[in-house]
N, C-alpha and C positions, 0 to 999 in steps of 0.2 A: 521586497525580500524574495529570493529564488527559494523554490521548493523541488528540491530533486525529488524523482521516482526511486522507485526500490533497483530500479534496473540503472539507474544513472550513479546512484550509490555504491552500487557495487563495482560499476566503472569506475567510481573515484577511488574505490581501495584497490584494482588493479595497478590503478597509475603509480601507486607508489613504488612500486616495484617496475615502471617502464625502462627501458634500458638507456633515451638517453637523461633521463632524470637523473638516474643511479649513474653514470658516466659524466655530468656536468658536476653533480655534487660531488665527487672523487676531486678531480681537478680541481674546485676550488678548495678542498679540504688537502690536498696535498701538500701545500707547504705547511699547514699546521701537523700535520701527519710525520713529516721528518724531522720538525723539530721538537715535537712529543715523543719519537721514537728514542732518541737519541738522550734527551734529559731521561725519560722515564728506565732506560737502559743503563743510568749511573743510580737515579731510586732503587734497583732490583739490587745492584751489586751492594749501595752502602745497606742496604737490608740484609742482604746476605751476611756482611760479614759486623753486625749486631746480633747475628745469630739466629735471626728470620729466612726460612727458607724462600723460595719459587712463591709457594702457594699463597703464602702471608702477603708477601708483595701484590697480587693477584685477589686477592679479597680485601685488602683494601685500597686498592684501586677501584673495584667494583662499590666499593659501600660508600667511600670519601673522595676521591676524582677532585682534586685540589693540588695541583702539584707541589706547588708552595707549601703547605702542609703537613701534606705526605713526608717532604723531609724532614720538616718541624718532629713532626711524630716519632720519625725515628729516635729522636732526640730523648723525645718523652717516653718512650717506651725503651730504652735503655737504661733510664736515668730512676725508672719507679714512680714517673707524676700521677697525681689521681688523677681519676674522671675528671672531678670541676674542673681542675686546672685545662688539661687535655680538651673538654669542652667548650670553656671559655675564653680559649687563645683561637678555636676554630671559629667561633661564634665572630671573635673582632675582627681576625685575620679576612674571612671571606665577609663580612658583612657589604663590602662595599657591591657584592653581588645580587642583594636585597635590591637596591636602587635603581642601577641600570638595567638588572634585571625588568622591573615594571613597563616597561616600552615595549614588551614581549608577551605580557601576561595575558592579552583580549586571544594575541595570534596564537600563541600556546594553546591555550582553550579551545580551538576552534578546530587541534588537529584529535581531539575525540579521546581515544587511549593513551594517547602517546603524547599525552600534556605532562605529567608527574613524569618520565621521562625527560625529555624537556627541558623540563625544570631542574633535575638534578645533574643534566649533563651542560648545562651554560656554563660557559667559563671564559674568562675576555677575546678568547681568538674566537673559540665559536661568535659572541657576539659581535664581533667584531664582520665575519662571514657574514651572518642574519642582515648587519646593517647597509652591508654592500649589497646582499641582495633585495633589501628594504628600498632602498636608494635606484637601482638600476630599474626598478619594479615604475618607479614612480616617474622617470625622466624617459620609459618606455611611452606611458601612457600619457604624458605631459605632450611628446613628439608625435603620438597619433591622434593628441586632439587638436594640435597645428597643422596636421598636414589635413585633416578633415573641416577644417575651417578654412585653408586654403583651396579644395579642389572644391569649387562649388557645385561643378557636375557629377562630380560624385553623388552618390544615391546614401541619403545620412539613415546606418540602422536604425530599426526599433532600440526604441530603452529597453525591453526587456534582452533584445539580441546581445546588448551594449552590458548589460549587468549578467549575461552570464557568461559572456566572454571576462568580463573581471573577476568571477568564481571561481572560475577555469582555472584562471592566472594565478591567483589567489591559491590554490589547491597547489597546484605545481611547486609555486615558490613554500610553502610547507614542509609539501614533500622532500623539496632538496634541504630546507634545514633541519629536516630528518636525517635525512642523508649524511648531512656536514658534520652531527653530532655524534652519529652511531663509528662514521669512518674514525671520529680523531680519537672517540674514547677507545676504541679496537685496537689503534694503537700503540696509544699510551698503556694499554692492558698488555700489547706483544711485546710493547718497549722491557716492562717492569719484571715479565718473565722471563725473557730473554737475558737480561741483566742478572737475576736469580738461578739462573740455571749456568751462567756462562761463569759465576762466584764460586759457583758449588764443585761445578766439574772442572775447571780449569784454574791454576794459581794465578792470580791476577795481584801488581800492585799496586793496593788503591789508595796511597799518596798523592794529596792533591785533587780526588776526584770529589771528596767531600767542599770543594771548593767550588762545583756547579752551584750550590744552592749563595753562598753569596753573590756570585756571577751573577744568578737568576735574579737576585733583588738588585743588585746594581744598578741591571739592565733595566728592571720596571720602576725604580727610581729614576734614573735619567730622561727613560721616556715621559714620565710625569711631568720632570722640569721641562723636556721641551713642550710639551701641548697642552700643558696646565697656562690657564691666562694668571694664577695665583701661584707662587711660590710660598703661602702663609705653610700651606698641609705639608710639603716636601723638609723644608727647611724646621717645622716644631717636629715632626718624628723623629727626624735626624737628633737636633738638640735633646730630647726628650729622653732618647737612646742613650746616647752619650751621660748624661747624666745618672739614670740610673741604674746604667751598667756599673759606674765606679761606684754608685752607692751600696748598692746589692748584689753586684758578681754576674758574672756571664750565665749562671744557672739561675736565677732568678728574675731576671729585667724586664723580659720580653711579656709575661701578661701587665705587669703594671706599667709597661710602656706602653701598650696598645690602649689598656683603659686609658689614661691619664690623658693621651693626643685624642682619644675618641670623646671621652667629656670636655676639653680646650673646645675642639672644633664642635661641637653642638653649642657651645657659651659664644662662641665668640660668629657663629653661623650667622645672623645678619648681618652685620657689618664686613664683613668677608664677601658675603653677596654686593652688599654695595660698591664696595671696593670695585668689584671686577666688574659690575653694570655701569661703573663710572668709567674704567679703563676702555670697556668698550663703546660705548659711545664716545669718549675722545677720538676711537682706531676709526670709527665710522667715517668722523666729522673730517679727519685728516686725510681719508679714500675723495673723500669729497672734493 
């Protein structure tokens, strides 16, 4: 275990503000940056004209940061839903953030204040960022322990040299998913203003725009079907949807659609598993 000084401490709060830290994390966060900017800028206008100003779009961005949601919401705050309801559709809706999220929980912890931060701004492009830089972290240090088993005349560091150069690393790679989270919620925050201010000042017509948010699930449904090894979860929400949309109406379907596919999938959770521990070891055996 490293034990930093008071003075190396404070070195490591410097760096997070090093410039080319703050400069790598921009660029990988850029493309989640323009395409936050641009949905969150149809969030501000459909707010707007539900009768929520700039401001409202902008504090709840700030408190919920869910984009998916965020639209949902409008919905329910036009419409008069209570708390539970409003709660418990955000509760199913994001739960899948619970899960993936835990691969993240040790590293979160470890950047001190800026953990419960963190935490509330994960969202799948961020992790998605985390995991590339998770990845690139690990196939860095994979290639420096090849090349250091290969040069034998090379002079092998200390372990201790060797463990604080991976703290270092470690520090860094933090830093920039600080970085990645603060850039893309900023945006999404200038998106949603910007949207709300461009509603209020300017006559806009918004036919058609309220059609991003289907767009938006489309797109994370299709992506599912291609890189899900299971199409059980895809194909029962769909069915589920369908069903008790005609049962109970487009104003009511959507929390007992989510319950009803969220208890399926926990009941039928082994055998789902096997299934696909089965498909994959076939894909293995056929690499083979």
């Amino acid at each position: 275990m490293i034990i930093f000084s008071k003075k190396e401490k404070a070195g490591n709060q410097r760096r997070i503000f090093h410039k080319d830290t703050v400069r790598q994390a921009f660029w990988r966060a850029l493309p989640i940056m323009g395409s936050y900017l641009f949905v969150s800028m149809s969030y501000g206008l459909l707010m707007q004209e539900a009768g929520y100003r700039w401001g409202w779009s902008l504090l709840v961005s700030m408190t919920v940061y869910t984009g998916a949601f965020q639209f949902v919401l409008i919905t329910f705050l036009s419409s008069g839903a209570s708390l539970l309801t409003i709660a418990l559709t955000a509760l199913f809706m994001n739960s899948r953030q619970f899960f993936y999220g835990l691969s993240f929980v040790e590293e979160f912890r470890q950047m001190g204040k800026r953990y419960p931060y963190m935490v509330h701004t994960m969202t799948d492009e961020t992790y998605a960022a985390n995991c590339a830089l998770q990845m690139q972290q690990e196939q860095r240090a994979k290639e420096s322990d090849q090349k250091m088993g290969q040069n034998e005349k090379k002079a092998v560091p200390e372990e201790d040299e060797k463990n604080i150069a991976k703290s270092l690393e470690n520090i860094r790679k933090r830093d920039e998913m600080f970085w990645i989270a603060l850039f893309s919620r900023i945006s999404w925050m200038l998106g949603a203003v910007a949207g709300g201010v461009i509603g209020q000042s300017i006559p806009v017509e918004l036919t058609g725009i309220d059609f991003c948010m289907t767009a938006l699930f489309v797109t994370i449904f299709v992506d599912q079907w291609r890189s899900a090894k299971s199409h059980i979860p895809a194909l029962l929400g769909l069915g589920c949807g369908v069903v008790l949309l005609l049962l109970v109406g487009p104003d009511y379907f959507l929390l007992p659609t989510l319950i009803l596919v969220s208890g399926i999938l926990l009941l039928i959770r082994g055998t789902m598993n096997s299934a696909v521990g089965a498909a994959s070891g076939e894909e293995a055996v056929e690499h083979e």
